[in-house]
Biopython code that builds the backbone (N, CA, C, O; Angstrom):
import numpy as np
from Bio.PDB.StructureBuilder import StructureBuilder

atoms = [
    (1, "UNK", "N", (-15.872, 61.054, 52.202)),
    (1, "UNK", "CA", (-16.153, 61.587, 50.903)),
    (1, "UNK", "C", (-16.639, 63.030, 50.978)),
    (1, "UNK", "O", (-17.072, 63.609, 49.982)),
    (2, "UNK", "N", (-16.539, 63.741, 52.482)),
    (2, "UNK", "CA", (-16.681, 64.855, 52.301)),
    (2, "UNK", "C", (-15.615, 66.007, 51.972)),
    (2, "UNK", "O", (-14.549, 65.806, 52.555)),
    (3, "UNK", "N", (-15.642, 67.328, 51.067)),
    (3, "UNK", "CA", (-14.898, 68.336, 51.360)),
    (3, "UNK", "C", (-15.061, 69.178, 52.089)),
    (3, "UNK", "O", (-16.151, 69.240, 52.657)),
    (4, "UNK", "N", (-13.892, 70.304, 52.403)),
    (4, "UNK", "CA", (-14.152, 71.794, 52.857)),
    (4, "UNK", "C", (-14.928, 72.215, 51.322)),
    (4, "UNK", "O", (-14.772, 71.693, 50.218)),
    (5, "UNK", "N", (-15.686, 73.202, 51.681)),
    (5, "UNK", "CA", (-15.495, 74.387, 50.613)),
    (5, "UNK", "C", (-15.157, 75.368, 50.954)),
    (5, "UNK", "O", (-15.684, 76.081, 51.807)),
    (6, "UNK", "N", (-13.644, 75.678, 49.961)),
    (6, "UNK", "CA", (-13.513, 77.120, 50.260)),
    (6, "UNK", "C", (-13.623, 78.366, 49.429)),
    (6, "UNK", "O", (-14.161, 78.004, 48.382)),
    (7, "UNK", "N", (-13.401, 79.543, 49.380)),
    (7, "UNK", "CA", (-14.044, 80.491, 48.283)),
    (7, "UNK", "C", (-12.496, 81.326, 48.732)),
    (7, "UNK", "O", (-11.927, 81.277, 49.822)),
    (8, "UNK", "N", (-12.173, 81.909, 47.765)),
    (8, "UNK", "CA", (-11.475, 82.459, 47.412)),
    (8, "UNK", "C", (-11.630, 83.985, 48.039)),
    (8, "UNK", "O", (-12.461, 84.727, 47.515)),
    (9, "UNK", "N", (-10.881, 84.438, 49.096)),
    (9, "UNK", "CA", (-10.710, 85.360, 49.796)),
    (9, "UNK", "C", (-11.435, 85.102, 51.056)),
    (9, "UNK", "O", (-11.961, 86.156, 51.416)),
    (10, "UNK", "N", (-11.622, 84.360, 51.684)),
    (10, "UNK", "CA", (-11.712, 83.859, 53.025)),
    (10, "UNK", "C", (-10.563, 82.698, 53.355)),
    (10, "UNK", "O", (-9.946, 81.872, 52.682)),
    (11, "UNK", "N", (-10.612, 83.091, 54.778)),
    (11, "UNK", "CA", (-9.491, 82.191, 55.945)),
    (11, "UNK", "C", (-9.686, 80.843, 56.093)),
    (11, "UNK", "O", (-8.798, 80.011, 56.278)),
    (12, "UNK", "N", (-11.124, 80.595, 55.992)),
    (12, "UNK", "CA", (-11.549, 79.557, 56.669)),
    (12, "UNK", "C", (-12.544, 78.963, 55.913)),
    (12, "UNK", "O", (-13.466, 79.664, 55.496)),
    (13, "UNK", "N", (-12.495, 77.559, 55.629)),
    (13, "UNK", "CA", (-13.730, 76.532, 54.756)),
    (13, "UNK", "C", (-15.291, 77.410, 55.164)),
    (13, "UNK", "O", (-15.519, 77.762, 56.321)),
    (14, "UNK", "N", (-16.258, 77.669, 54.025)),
    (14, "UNK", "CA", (-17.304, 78.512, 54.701)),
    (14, "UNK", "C", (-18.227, 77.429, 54.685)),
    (14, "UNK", "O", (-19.375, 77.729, 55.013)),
    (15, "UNK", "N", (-17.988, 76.143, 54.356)),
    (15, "UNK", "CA", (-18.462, 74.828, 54.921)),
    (15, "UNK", "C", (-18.281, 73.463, 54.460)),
    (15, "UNK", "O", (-17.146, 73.187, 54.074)),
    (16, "UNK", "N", (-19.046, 72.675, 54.425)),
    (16, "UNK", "CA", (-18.673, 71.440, 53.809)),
    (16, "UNK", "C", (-19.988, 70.478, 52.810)),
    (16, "UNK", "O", (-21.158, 70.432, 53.187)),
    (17, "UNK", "N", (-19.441, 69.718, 51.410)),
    (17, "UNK", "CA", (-19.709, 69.596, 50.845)),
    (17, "UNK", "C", (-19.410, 68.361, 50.510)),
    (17, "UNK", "O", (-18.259, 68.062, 50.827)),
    (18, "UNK", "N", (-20.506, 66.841, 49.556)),
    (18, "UNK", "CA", (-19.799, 65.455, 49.341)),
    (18, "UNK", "C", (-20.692, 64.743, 48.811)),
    (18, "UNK", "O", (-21.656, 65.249, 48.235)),
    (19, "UNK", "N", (-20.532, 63.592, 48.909)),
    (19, "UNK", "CA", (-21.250, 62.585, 48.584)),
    (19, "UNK", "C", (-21.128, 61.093, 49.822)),
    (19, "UNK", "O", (-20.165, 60.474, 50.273)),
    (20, "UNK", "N", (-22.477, 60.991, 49.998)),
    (20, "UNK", "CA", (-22.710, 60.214, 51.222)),
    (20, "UNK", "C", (-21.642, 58.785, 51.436)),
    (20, "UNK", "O", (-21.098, 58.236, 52.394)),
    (21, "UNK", "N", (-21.740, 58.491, 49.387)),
    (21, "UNK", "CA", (-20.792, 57.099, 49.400)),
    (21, "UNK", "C", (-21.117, 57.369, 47.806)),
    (21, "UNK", "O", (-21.654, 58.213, 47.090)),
    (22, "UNK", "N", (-20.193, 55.637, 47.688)),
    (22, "UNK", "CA", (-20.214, 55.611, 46.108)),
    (22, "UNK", "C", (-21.513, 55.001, 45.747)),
    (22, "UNK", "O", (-22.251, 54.412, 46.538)),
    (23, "UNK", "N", (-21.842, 55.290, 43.832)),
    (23, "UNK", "CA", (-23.141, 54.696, 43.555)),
    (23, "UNK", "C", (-23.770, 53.388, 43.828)),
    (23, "UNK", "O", (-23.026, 52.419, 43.678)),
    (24, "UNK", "N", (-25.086, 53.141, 44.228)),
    (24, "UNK", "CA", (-25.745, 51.958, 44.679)),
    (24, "UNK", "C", (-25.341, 51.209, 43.507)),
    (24, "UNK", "O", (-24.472, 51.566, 42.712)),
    (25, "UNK", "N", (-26.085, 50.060, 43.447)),
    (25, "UNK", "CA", (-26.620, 49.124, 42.793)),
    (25, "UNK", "C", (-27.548, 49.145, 41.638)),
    (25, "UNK", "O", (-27.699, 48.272, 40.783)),
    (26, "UNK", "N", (-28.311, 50.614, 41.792)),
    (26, "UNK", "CA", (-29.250, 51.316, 41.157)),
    (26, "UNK", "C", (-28.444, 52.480, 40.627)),
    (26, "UNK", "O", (-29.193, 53.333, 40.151)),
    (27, "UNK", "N", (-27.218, 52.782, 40.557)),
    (27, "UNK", "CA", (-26.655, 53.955, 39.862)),
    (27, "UNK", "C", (-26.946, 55.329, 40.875)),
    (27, "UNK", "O", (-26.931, 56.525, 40.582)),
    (28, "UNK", "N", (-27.178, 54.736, 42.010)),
    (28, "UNK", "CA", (-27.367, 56.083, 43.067)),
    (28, "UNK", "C", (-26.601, 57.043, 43.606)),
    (28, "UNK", "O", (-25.808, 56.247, 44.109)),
    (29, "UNK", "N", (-26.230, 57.952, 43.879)),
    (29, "UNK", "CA", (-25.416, 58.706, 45.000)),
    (29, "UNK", "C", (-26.474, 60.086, 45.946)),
    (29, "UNK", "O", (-27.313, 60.922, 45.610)),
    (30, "UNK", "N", (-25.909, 59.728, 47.031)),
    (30, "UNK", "CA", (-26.150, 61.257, 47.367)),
    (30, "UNK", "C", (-25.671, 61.906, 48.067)),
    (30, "UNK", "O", (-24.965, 61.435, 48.960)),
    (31, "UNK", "N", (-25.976, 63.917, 47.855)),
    (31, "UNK", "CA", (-25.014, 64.607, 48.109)),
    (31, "UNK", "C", (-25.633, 64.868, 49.295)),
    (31, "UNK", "O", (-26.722, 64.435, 49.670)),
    (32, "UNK", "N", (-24.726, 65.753, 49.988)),
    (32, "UNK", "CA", (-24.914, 66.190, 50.970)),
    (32, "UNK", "C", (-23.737, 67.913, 50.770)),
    (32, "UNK", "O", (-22.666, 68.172, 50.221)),
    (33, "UNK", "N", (-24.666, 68.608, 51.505)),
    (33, "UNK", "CA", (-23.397, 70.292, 51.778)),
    (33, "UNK", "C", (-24.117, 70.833, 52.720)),
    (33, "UNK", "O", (-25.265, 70.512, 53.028)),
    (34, "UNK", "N", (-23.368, 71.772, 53.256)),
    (34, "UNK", "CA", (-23.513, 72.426, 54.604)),
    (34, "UNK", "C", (-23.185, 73.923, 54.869)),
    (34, "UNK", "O", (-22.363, 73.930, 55.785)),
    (35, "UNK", "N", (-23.424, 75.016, 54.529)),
    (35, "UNK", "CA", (-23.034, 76.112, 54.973)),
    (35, "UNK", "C", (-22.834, 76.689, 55.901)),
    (35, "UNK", "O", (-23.826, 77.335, 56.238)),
    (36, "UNK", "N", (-21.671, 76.846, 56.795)),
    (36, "UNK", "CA", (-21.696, 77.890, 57.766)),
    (36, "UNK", "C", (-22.994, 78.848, 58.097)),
    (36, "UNK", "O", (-23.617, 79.360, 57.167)),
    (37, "UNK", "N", (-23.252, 78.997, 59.044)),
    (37, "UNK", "CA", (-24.455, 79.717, 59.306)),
    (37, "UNK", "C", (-24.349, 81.307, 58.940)),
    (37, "UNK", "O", (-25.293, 81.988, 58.540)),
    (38, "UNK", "N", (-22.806, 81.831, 59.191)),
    (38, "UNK", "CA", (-22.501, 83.066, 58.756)),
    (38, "UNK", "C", (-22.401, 83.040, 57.448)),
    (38, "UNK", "O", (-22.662, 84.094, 56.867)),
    (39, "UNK", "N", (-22.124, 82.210, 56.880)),
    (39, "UNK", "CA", (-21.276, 82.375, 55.184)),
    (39, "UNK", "C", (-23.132, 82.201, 54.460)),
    (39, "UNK", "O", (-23.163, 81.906, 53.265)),
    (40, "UNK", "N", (-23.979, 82.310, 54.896)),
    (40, "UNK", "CA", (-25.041, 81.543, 54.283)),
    (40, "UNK", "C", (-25.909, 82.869, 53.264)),
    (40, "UNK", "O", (-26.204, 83.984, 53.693)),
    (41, "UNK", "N", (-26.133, 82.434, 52.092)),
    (41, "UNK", "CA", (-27.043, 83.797, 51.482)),
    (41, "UNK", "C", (-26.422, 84.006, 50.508)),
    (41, "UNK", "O", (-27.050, 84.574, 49.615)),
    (42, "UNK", "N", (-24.658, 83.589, 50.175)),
    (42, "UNK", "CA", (-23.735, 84.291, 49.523)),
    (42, "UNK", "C", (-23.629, 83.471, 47.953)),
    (42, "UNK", "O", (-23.182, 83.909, 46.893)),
    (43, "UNK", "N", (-24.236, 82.098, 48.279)),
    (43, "UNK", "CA", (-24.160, 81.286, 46.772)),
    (43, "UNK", "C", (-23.423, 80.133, 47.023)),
    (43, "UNK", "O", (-23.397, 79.176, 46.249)),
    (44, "UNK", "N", (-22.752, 80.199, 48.204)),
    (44, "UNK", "CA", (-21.826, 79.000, 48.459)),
    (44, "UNK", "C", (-22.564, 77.449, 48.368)),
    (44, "UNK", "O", (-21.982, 76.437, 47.976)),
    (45, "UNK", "N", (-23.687, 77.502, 48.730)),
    (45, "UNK", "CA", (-24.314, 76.060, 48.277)),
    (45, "UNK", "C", (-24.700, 75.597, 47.107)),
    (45, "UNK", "O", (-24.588, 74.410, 46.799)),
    (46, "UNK", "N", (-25.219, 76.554, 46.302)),
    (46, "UNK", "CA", (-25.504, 76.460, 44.823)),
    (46, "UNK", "C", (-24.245, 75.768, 43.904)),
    (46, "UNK", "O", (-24.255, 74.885, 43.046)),
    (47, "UNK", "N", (-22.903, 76.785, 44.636)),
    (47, "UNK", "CA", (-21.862, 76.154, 44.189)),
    (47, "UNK", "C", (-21.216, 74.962, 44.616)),
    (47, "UNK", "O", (-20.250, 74.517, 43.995)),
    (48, "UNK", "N", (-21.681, 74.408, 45.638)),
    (48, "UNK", "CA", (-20.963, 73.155, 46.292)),
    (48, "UNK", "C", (-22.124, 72.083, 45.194)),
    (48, "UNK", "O", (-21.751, 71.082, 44.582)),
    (49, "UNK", "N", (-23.404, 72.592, 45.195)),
    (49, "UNK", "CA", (-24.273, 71.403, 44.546)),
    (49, "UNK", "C", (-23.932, 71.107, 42.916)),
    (49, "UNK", "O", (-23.742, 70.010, 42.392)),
    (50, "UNK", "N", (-23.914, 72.635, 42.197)),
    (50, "UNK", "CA", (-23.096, 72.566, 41.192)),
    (50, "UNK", "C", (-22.361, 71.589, 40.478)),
    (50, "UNK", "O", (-22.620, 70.967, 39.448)),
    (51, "UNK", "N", (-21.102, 71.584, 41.470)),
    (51, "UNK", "CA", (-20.040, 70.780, 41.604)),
    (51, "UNK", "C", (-20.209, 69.632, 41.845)),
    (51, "UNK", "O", (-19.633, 68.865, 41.074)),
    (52, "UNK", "N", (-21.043, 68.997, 42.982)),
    (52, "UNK", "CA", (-21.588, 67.355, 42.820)),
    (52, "UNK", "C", (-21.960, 67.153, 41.853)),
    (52, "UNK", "O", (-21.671, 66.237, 41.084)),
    (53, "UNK", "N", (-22.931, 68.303, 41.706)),
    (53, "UNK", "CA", (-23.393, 67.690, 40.122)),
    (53, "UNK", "C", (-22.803, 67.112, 38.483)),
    (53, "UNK", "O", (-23.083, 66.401, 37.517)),
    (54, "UNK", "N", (-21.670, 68.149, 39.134)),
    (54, "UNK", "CA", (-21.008, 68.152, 37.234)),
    (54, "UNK", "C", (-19.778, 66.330, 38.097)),
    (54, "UNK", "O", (-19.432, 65.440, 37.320)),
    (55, "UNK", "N", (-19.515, 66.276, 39.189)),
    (55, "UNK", "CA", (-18.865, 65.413, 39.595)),
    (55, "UNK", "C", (-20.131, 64.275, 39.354)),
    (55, "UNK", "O", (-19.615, 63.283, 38.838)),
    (56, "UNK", "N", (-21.290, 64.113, 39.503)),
    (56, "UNK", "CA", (-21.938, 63.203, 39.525)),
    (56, "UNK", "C", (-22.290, 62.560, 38.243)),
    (56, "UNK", "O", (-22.363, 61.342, 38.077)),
    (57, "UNK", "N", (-22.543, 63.630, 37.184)),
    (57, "UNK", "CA", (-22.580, 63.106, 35.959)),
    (57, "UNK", "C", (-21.497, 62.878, 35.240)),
    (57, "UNK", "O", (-21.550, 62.224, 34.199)),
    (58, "UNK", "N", (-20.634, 63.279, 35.610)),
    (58, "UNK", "CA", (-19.012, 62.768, 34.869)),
    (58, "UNK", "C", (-18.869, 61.406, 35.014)),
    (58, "UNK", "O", (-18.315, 60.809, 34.091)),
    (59, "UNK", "N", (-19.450, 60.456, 36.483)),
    (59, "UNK", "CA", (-19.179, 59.535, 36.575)),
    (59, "UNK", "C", (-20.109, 58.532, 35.683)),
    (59, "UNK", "O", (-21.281, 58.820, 35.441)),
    (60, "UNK", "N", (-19.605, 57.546, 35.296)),
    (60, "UNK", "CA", (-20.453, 56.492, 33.925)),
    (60, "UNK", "C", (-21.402, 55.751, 34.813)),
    (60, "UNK", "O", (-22.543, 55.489, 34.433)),
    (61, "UNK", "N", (-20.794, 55.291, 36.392)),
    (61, "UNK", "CA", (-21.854, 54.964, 37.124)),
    (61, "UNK", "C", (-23.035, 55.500, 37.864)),
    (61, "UNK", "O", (-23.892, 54.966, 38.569)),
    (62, "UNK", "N", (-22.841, 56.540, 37.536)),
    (62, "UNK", "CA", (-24.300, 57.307, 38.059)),
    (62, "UNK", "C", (-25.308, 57.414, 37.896)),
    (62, "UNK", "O", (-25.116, 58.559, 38.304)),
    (63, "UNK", "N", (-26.449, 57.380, 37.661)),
    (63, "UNK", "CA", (-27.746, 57.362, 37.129)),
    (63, "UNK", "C", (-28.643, 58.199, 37.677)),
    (63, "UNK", "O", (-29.411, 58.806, 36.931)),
    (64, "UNK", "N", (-28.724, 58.448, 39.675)),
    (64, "UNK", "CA", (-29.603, 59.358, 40.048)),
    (64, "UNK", "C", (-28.926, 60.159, 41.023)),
    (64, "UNK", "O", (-28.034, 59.616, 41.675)),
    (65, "UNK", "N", (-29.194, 61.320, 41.223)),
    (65, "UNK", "CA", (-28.437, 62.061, 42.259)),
    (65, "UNK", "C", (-29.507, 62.335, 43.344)),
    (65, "UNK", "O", (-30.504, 62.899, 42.892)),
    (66, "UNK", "N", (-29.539, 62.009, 44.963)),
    (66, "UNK", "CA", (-30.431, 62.041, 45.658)),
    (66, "UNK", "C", (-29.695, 63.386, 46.641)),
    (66, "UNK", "O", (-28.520, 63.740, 46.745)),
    (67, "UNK", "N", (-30.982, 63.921, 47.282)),
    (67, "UNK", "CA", (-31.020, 65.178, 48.137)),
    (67, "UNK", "C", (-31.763, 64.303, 49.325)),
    (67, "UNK", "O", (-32.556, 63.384, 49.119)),
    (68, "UNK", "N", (-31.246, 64.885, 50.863)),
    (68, "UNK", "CA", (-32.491, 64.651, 51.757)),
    (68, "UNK", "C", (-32.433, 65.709, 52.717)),
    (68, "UNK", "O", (-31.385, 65.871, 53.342)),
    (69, "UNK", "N", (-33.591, 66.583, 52.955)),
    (69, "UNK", "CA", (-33.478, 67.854, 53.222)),
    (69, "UNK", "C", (-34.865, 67.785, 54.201)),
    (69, "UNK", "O", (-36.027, 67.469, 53.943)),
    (70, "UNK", "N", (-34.136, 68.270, 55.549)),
    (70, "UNK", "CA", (-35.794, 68.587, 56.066)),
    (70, "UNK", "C", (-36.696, 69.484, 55.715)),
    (70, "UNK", "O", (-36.401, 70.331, 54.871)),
    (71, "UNK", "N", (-37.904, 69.454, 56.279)),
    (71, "UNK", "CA", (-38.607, 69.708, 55.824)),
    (71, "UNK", "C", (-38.685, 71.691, 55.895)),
    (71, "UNK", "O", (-38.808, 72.561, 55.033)),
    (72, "UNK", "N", (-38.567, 71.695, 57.086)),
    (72, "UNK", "CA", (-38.192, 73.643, 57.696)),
    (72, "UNK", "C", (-37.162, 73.634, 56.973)),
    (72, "UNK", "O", (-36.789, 74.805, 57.031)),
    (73, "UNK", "N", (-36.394, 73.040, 56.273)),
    (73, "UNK", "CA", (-35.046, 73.739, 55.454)),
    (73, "UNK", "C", (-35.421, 74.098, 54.215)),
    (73, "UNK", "O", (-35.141, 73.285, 53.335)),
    (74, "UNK", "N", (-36.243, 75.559, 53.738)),
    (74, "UNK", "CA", (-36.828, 75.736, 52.904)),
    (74, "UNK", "C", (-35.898, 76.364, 51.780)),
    (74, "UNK", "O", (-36.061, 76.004, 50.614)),
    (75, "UNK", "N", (-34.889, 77.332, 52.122)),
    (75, "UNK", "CA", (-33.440, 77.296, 51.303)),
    (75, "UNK", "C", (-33.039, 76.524, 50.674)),
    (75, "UNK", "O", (-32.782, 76.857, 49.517)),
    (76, "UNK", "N", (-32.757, 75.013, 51.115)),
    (76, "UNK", "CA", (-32.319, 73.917, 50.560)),
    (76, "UNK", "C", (-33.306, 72.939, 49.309)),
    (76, "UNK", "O", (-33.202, 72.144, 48.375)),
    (77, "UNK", "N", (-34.535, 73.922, 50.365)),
    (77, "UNK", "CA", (-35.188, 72.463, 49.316)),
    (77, "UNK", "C", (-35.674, 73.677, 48.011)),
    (77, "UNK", "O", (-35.799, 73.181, 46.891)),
    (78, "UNK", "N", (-35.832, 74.584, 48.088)),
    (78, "UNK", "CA", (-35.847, 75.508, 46.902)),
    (78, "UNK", "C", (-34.782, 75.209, 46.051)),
    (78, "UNK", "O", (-34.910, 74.613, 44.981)),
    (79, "UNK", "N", (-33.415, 75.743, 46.660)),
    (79, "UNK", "CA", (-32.067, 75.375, 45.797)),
    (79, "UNK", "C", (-32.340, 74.050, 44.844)),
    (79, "UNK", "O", (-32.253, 74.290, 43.640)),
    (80, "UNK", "N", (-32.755, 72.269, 45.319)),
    (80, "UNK", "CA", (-32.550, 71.264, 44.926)),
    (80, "UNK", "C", (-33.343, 71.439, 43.442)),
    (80, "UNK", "O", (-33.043, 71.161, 42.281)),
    (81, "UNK", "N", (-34.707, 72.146, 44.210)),
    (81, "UNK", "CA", (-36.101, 72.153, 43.062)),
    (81, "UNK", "C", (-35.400, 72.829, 42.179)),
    (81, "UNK", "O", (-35.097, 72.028, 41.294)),
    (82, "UNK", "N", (-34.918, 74.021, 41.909)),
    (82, "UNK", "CA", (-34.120, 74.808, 40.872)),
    (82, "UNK", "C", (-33.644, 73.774, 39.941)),
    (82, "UNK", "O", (-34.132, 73.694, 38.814)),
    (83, "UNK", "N", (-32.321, 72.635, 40.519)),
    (83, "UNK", "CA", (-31.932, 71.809, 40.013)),
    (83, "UNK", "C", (-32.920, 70.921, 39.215)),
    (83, "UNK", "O", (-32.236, 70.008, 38.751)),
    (84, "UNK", "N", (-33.779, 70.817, 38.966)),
    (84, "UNK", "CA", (-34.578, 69.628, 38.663)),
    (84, "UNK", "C", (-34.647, 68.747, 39.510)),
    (84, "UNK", "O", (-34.718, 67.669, 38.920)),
    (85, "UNK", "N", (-34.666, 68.609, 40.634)),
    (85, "UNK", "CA", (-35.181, 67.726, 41.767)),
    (85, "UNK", "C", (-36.406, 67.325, 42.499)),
    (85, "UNK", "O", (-36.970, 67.944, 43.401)),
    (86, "UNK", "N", (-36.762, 66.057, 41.902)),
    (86, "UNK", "CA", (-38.144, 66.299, 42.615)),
    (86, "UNK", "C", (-38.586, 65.256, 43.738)),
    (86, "UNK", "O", (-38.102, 64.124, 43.718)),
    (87, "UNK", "N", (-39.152, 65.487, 44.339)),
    (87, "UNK", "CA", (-40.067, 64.845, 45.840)),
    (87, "UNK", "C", (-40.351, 63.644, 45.483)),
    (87, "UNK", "O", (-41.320, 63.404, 44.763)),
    (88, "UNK", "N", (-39.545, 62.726, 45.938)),
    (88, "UNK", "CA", (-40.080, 61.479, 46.134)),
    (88, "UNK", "C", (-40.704, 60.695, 46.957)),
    (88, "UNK", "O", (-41.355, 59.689, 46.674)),
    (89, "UNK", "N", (-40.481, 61.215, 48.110)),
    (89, "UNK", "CA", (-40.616, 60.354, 49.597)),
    (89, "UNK", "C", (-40.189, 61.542, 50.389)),
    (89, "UNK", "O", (-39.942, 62.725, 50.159)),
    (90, "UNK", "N", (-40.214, 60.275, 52.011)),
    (90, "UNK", "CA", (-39.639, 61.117, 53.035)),
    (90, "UNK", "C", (-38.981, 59.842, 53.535)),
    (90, "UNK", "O", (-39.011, 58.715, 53.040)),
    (91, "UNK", "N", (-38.510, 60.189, 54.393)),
    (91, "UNK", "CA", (-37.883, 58.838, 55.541)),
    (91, "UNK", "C", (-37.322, 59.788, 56.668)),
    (91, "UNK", "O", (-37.191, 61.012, 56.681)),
    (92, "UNK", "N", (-37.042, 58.855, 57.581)),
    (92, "UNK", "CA", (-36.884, 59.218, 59.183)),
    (92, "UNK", "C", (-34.886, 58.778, 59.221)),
    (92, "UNK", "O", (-34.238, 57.780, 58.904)),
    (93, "UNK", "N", (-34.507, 60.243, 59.822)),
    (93, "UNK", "CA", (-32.838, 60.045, 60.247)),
    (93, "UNK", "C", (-32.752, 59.818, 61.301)),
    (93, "UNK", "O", (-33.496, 60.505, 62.000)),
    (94, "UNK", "N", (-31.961, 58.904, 61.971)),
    (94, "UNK", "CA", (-31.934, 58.991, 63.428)),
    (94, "UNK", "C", (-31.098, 60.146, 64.014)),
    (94, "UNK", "O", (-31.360, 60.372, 65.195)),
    (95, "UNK", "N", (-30.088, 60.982, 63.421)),
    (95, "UNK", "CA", (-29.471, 61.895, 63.279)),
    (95, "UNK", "C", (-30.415, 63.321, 62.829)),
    (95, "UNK", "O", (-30.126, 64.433, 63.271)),
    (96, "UNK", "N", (-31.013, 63.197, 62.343)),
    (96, "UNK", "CA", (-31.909, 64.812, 61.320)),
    (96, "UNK", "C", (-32.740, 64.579, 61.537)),
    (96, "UNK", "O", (-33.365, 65.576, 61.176)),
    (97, "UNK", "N", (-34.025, 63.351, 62.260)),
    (97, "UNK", "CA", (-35.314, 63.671, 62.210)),
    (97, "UNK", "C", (-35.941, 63.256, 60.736)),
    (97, "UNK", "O", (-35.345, 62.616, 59.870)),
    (98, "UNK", "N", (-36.958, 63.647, 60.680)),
    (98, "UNK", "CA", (-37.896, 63.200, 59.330)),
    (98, "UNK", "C", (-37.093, 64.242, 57.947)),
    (98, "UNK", "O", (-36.910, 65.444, 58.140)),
    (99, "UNK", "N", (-36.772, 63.714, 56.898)),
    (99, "UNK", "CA", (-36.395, 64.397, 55.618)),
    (99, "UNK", "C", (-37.084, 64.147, 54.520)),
    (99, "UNK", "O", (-37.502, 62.997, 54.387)),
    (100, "UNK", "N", (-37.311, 64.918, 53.706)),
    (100, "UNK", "CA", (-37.928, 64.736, 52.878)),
    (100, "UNK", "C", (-36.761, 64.582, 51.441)),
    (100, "UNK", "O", (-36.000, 65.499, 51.131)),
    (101, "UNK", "N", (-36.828, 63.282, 50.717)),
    (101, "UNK", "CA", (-35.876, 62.827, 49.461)),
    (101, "UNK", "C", (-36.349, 63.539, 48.182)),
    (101, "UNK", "O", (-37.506, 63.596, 47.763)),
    (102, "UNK", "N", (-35.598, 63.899, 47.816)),
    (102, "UNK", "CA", (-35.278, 64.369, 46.366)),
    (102, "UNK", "C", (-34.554, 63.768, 45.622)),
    (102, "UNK", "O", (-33.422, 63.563, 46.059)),
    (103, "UNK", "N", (-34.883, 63.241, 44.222)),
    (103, "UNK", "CA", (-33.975, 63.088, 43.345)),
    (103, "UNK", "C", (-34.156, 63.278, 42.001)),
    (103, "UNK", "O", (-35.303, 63.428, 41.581)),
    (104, "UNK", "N", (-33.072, 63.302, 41.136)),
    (104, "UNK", "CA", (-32.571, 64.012, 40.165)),
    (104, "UNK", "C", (-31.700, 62.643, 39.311)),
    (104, "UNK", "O", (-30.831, 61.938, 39.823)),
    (105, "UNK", "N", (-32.385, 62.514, 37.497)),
    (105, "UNK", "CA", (-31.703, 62.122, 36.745)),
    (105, "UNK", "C", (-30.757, 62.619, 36.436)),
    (105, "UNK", "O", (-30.790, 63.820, 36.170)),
    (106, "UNK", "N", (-29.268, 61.721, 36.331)),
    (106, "UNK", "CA", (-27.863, 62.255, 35.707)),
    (106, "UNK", "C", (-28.234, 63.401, 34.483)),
    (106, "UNK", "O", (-27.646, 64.465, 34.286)),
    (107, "UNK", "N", (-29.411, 62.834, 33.718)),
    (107, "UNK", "CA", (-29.629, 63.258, 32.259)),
    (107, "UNK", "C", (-30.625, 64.631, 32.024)),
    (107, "UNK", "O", (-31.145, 64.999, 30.970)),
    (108, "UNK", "N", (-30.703, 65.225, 33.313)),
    (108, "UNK", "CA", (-31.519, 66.036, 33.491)),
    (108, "UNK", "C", (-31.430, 67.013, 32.951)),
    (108, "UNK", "O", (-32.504, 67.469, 32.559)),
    (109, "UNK", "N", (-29.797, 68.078, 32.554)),
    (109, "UNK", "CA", (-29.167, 68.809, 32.101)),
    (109, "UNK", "C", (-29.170, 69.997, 33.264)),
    (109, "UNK", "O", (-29.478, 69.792, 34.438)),
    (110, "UNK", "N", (-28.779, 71.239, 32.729)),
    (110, "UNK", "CA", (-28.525, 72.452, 33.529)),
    (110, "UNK", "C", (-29.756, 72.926, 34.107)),
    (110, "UNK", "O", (-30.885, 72.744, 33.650)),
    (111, "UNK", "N", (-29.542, 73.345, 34.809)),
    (111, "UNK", "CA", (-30.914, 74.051, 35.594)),
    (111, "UNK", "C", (-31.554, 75.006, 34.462)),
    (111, "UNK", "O", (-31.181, 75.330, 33.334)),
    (112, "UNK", "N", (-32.781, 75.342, 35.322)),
    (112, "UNK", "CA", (-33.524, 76.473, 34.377)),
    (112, "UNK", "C", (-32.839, 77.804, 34.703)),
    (112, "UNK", "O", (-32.095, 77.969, 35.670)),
    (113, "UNK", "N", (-33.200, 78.839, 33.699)),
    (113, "UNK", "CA", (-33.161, 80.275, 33.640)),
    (113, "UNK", "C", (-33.499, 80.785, 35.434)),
    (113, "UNK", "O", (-32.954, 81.721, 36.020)),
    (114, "UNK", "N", (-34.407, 79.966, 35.919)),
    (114, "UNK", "CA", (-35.265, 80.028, 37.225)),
    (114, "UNK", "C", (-34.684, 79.890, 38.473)),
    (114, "UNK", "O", (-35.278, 80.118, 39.527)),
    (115, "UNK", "N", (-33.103, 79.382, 38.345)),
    (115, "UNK", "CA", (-32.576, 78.457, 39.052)),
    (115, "UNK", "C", (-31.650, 79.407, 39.883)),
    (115, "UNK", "O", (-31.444, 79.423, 41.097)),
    (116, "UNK", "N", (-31.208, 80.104, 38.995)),
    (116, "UNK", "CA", (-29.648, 81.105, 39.430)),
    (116, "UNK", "C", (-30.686, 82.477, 39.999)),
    (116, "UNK", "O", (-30.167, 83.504, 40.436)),
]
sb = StructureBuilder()
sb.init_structure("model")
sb.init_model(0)
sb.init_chain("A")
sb.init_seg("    ")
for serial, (resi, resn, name, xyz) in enumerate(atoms, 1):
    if name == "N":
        sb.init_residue(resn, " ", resi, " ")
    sb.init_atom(name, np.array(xyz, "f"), 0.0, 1.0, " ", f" {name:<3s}", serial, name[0])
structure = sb.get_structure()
């Protein structure tokens, strides 16, 4: 369920972007995106989250959109907060180490003025 993202006048995906799986039981999903380490600074994640987003609430089964972002990933977890995302927990990846969860009602609407 992941994509490339690509941007329009580059060669190459400047990273990747998705959703972990389809909604829980609880109306859940969550995203996940990734920026190239070079491509990073330029907006490309804002726009990959964007896009889950408007993909997440389109769907009738959705209800919450979850983030899990470590904790030193202070880019990311700024970006989510913009969104209306807020701190719920943490839990342990066996892959990423300790993350800290975010999530976000379908019904939340557009970000703030604060966000972009």
């Amino acid at each position: 369920m992941t994509r490339f993202v690509y941007v329009p006048g580059e060669n190459a995906p400047v990273g990747v972007a998705g959703f972990h799986g389809p909604p829980d039981e609880a109306g859940m999903v969550e995203v996940g995106y990734r920026i190239d380490p070079k491509q990073r600074r330029k907006g490309y994640a804002r726009q990959a989250l964007e896009t889950l987003l408007a993909v997440a609430r389109a769907h009738p089964d959705v209800r919450v959109v979850r983030a899990t972002i470590s904790p030193d990933n202070v880019a990311s977890r700024s970006l989510v907060k913009g969104y209306g995302f807020e701190d719920v927990g943490e839990q342990w990846d066996d892959e990423d180490g300790l993350e800290i969860i975010f999530e976000v009602g379908v019904d939340a609407g557009p970000p703030t003025s604060g966000a972009r």
